[in-house]
MMTF fields as JSON, N, C-alpha, C and O atoms, coordinates in Angstrom:
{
  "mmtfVersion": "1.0.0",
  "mmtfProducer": "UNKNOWN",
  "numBonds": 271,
  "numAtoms": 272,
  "numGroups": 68,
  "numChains": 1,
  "numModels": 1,
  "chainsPerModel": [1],
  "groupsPerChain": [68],
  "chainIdList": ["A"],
  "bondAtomList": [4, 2, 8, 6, 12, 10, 16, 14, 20, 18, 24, 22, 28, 26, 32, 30, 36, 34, 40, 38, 44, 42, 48, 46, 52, 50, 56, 54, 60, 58, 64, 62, 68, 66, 72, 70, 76, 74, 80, 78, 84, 82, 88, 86, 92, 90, 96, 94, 100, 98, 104, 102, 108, 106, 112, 110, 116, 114, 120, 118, 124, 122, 128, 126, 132, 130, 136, 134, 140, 138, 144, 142, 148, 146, 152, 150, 156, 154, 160, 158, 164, 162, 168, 166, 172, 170, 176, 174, 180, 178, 184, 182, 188, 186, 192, 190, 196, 194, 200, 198, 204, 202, 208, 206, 212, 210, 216, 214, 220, 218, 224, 222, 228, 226, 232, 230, 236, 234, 240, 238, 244, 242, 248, 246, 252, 250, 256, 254, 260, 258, 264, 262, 268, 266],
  "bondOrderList": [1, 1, 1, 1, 1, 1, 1, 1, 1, 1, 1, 1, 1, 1, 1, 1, 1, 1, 1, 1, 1, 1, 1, 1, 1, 1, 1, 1, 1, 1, 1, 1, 1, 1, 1, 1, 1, 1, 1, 1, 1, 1, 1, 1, 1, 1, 1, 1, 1, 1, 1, 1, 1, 1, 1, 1, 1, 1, 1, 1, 1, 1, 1, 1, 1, 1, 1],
  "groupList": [{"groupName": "UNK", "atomNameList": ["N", "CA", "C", "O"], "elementList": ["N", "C", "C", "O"], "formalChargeList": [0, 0, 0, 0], "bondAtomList": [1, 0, 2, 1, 3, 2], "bondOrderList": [1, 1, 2], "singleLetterCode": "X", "chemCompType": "L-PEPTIDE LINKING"}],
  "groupTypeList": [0, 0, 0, 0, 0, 0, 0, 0, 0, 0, 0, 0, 0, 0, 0, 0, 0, 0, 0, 0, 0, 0, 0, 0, 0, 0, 0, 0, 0, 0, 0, 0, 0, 0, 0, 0, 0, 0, 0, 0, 0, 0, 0, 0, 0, 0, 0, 0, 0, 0, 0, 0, 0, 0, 0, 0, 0, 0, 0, 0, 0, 0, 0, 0, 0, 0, 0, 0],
  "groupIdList": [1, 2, 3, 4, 5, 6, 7, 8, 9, 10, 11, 12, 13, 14, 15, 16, 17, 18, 19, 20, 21, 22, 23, 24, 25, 26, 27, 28, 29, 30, 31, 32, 33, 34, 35, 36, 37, 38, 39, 40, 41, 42, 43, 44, 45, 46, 47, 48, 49, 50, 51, 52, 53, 54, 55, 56, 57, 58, 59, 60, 61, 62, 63, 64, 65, 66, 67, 68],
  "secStructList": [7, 7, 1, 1, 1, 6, 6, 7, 6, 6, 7, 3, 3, 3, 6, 6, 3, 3, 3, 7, 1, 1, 7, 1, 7, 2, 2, 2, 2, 6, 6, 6, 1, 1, 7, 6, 6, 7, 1, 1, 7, 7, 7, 7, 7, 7, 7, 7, 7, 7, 7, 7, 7, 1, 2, 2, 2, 2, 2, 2, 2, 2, 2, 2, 2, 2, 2, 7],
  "xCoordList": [-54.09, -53.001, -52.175, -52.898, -50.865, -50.028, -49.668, -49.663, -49.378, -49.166, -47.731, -47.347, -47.31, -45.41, -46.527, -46.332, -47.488, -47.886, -48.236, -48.532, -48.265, -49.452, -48.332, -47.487, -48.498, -47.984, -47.031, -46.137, -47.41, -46.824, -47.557, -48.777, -47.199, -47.792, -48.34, -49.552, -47.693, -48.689, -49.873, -50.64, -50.246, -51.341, -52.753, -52.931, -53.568, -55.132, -56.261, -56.297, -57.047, -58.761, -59.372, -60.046, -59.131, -59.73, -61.178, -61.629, -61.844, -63.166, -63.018, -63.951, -62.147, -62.058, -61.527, -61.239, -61.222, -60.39, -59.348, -59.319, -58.186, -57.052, -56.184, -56.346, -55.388, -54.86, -53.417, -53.34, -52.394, -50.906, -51.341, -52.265, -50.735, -51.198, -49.866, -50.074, -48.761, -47.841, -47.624, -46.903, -48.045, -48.084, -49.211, -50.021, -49.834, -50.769, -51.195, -52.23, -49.666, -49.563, -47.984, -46.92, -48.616, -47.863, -47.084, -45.937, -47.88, -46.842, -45.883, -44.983, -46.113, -44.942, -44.116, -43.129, -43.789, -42.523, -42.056, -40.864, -43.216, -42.118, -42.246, -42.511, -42.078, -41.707, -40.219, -39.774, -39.328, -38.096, -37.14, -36.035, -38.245, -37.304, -38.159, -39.357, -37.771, -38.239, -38.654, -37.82, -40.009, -40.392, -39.718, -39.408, -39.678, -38.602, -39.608, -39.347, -41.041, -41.7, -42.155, -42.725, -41.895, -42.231, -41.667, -40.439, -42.41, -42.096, -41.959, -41.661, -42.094, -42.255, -40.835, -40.515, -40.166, -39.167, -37.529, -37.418, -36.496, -35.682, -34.443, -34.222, -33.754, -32.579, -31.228, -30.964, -30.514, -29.705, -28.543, -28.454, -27.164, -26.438, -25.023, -24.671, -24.579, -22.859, -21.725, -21.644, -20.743, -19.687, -19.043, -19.32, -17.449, -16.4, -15.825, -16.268, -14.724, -13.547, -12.221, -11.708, -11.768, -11.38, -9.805, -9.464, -9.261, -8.097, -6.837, -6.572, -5.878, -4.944, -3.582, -3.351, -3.031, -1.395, -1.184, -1.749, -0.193, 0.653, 1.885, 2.051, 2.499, 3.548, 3.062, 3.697, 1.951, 1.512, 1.15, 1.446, 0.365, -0.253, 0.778, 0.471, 1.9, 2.912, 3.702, 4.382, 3.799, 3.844, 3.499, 4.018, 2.136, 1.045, 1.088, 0.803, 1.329, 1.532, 2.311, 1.939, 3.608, 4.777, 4.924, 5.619, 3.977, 3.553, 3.019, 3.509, 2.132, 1.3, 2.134, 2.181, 2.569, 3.761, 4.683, 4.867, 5.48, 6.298, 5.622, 6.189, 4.043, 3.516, 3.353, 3.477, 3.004, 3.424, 3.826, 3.846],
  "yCoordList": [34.64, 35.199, 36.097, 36.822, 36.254, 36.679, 38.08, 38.094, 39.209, 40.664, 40.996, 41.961, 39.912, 39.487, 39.521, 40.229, 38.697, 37.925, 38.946, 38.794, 40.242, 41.104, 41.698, 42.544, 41.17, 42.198, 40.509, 40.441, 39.506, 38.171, 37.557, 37.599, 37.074, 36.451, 35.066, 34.95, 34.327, 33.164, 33.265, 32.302, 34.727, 34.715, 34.727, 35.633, 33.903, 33.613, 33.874, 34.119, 33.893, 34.006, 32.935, 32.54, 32.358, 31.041, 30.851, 31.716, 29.597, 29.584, 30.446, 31.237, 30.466, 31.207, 32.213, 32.487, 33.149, 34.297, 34.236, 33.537, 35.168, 35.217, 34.044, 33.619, 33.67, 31.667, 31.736, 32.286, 31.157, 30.978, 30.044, 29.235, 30.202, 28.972, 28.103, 27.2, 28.105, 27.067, 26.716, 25.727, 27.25, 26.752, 26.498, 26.927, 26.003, 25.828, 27.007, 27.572, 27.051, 27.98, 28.818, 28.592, 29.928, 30.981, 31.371, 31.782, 31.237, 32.08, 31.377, 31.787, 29.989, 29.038, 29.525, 29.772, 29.89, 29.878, 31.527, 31.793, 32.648, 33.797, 33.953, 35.048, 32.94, 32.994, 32.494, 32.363, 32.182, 31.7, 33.211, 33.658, 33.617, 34.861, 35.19, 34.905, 35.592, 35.49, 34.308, 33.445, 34.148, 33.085, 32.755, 33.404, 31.67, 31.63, 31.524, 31.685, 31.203, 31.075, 32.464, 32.676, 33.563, 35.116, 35.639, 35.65, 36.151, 36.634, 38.09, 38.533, 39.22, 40.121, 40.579, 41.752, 39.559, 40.213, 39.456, 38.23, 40.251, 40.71, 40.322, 40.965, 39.127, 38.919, 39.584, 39.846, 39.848, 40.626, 40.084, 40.117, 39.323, 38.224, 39.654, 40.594, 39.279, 40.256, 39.104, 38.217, 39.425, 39.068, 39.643, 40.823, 38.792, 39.509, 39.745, 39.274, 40.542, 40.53, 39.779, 40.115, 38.787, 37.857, 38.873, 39.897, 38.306, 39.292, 38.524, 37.901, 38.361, 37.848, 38.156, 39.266, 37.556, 37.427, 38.003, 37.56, 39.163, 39.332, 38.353, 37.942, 38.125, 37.062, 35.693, 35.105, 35.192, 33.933, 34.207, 33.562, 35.454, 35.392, 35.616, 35.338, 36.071, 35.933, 35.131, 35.176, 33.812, 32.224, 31.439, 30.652, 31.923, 31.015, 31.638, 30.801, 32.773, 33.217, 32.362, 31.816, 32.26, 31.568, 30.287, 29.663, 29.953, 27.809, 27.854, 27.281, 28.547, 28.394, 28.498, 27.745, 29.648, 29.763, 28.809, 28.437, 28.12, 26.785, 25.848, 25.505, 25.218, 24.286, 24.175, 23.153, 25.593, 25.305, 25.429, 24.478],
  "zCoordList": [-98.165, -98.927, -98.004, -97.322, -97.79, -97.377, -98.212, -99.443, -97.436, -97.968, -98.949, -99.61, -98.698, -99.37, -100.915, -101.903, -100.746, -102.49, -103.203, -104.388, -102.56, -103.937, -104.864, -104.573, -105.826, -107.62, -107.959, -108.803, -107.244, -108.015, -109.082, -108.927, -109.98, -111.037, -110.287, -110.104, -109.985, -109.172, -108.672, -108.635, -108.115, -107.487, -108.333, -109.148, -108.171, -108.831, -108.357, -107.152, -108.841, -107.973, -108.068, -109.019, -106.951, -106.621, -105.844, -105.093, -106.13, -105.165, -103.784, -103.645, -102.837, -101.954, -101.691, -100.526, -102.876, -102.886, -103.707, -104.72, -103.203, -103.912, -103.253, -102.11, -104.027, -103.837, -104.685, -105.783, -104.077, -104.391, -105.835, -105.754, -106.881, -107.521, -107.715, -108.526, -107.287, -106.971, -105.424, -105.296, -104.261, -103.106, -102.595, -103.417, -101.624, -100.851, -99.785, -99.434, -99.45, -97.894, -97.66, -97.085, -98.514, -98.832, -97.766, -97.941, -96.061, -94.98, -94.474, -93.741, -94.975, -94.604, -95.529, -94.836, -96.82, -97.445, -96.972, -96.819, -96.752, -96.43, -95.059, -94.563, -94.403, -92.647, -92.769, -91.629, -93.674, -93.885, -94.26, -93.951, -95.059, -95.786, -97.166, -97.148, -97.983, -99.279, -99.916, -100.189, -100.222, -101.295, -102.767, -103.767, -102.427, -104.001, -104.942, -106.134, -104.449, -106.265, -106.599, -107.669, -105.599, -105.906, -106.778, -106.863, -107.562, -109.187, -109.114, -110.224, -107.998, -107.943, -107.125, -106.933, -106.749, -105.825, -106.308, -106.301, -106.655, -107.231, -106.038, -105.012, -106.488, -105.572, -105.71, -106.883, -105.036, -105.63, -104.976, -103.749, -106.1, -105.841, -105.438, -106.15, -104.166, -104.32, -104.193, -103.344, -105.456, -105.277, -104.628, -104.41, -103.813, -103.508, -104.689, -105.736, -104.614, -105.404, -104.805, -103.738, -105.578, -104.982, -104.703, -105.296, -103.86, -104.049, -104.189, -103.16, -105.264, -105.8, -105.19, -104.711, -105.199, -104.553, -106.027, -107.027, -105.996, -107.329, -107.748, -108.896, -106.936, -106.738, -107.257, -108.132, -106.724, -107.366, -108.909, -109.914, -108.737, -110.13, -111.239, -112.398, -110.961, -112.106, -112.376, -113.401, -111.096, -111.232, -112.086, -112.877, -111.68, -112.66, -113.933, -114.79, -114.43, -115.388, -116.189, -117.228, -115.553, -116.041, -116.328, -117.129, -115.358, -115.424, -117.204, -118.177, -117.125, -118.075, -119.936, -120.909, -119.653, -121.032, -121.008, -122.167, -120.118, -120.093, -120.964, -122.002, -120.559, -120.829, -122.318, -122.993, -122.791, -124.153, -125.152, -125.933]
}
């Protein structure tokens, strides 16, 4: 068992100890980065803020009220 796994729900007590119970071989998936079947660790997504032309956006404003 790999030190990334402790406080995951996957992890079991298996004939030989503590055991991934959706992988085989836990240090292969967090030698990449974060394990994705880790239940204990919290991704945290950032958007940009897209940043808008004012000029277009009152274009498109205008397309849009034409149409109907």
């Amino acid at each position: 068992m790999v030190e990334n796994c402790e406080g995951c729900d996957r992890v079991v007590d298996g004939t030989i100890g503590k055991v991934c119970s959706a992988y085989p071989a836990p240090e292969k998936k967090w030698s990449a980065g974060i394990c994705n079947f880790a239940t204990h660790v919290k991704v945290e997504i950032k958007t940009d803020d897209a940043k808008i032309n004012p000029l277009k956006a009152s274009k498109k404003a205008a397309g849009a009220k034409k149409k109907k």
